[in-house]
LUMLO-112470 format. One line per 4 residues: their letters; for each residue x negated, y, z of C-alpha. Coordinates in steps of 0.1 Angstrom, whole numbers, plus 2048, in hexadecimal, padded with zeros to 3 digits. Layout:
% LUMLO-112470
A) X,Y,Z  ...
% end
This chain:
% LUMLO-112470
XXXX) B0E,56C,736  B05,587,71C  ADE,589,715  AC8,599,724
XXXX) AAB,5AF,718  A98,5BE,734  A76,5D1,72D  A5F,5B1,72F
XXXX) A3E,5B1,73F  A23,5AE,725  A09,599,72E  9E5,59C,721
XXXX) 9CB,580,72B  9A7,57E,71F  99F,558,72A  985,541,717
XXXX) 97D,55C,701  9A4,559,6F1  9BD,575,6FB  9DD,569,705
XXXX) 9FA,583,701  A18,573,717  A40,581,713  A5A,578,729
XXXX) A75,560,717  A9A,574,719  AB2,567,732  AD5,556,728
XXXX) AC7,553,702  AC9,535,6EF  AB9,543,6CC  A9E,55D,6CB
XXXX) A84,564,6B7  A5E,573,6C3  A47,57E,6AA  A21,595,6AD
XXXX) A1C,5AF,694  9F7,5BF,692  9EF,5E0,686  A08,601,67F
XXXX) A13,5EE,666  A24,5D5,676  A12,5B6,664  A28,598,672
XXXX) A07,57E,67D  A1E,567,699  A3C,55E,6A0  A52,543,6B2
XXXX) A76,53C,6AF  A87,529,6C9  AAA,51C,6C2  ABE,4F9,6CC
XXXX) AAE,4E5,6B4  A8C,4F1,6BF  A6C,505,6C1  A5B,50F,69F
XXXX) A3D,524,69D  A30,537,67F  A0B,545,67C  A02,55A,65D
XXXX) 9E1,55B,669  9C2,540,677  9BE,557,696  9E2,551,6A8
XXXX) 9F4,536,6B2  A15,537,6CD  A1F,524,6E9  A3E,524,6F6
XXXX) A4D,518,71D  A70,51D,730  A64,541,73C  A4B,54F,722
XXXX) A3E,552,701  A1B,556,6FD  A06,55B,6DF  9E7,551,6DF
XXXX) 9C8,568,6C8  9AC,550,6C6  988,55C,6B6  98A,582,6B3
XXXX) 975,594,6A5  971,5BE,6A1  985,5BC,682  9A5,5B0,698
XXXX) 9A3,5CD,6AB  9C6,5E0,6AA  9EB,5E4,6B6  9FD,5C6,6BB
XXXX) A22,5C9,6BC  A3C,5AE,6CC  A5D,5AA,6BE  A7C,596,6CD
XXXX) A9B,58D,6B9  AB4,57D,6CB  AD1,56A,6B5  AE9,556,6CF
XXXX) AFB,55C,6DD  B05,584,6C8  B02,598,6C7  AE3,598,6B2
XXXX) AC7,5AE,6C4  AAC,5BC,6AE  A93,5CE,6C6  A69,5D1,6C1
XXXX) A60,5D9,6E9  A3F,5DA,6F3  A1C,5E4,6E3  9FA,5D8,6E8
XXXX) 9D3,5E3,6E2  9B7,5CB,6DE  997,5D5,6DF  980,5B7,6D6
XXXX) 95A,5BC,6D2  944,5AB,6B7  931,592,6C8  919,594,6AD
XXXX) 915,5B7,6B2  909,5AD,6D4  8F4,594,6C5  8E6,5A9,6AB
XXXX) 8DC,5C7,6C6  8CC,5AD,6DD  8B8,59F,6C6  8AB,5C3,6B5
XXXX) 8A5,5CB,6D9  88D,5AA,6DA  87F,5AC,6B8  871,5D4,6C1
XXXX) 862,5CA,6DF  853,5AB,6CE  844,5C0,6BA  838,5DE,6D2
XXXX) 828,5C5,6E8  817,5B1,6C9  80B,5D6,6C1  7FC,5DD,6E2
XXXX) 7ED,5BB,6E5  7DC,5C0,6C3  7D0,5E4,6CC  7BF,5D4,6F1
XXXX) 7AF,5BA,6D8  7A1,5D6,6BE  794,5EB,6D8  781,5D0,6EE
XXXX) 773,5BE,6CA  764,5E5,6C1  755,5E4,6E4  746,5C6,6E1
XXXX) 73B,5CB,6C1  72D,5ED,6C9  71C,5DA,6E4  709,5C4,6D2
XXXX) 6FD,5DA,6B3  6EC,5F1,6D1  6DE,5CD,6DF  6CF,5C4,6BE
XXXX) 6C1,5E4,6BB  6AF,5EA,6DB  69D,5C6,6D2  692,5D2,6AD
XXXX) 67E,5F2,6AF  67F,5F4,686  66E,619,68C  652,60B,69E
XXXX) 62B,60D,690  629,5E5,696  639,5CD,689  640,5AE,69C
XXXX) 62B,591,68C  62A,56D,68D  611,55B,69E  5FA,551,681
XXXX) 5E1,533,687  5BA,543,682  5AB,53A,662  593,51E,663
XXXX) 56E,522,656  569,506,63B  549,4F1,646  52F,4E9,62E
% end
């Protein structure tokens, strides 16, 4: 039963906003060894070593964590943001039974988008036209408070003929004669 190292089927899974990256265990290996790398330079963030005595995962980082069943090894990116975007490398060592294989096999891209970005856009959009329709709303109101005033200066006018030879006047009582 000598190992064997196929060319695994990457899996990528976007599901409840995590993406779950899932590798094939080996066949016929007891010990092996799985770790993520991000970036051209091969930062190590993940890795899981299974041997007889166990299953021990490492995360350098807060955003992965690793799972690990009979068939498959998945790792599991939690809360990514633009930042995380990059090449993600997987790696499998396998230690029994030799030899010892040493071989990086498969290459990922992620492409996360901010979700403040969309956030941020939507609420621009909002906040423009907010303030577009407050403008139009206070250039109706400016337009129908001229008329109106407009209205009423030519109102008071046509009652008050200031140019006119008479005056209006007040009713005055006629002047009594005194009685002696």
């Amino acid at each position: 039963d000598q190992p064997h190292v196929s060319d695994p089927q990457v899996m990528v899974e976007f599901e409840n906003g995590n993406f779950n990256v899932t590798f094939p265990n080996p066949k016929n290996v007891s010990e092996f060894s799985m770790t993520l790398f991000k970036g051209r330079e091969k930062k190590e963030i993940c890795a899981l070593h299974l041997s007889k005595e166990g299953v021990l995962s490492k995360s350098n980082v807060t955003y992965c964590q690793t799972t690990n069943s009979n068939s498959s090894t998945t790792f599991i990116l939690k809360n990514l943001e633009s930042k995380h975007i990059d090449i993600y490398t997987y790696c499998l060592e396998i230690f029994l039974p030799p030899p010892y294989i040493d071989c990086c096999v498969k290459e990922a891209y992620l492409y996360i988008q901010d979700k403040e970005d969309c956030f941020s856009l939507g609420l621009v959009s909002w906040i423009t036209i907010g303030l577009i329709v407050f403008a139009m709303i206070s250039c109706v109101c400016c337009v129908v408070a001229c008329c109106l005033r407009n209205k009423n200066q030519k109102c008071e006018s046509n009652s008050h003929e200031y140019n006119s030879e008479y005056m209006p006047m007040a009713a005055v009582n006629a002047a009594k004669k005194p009685r002696i």
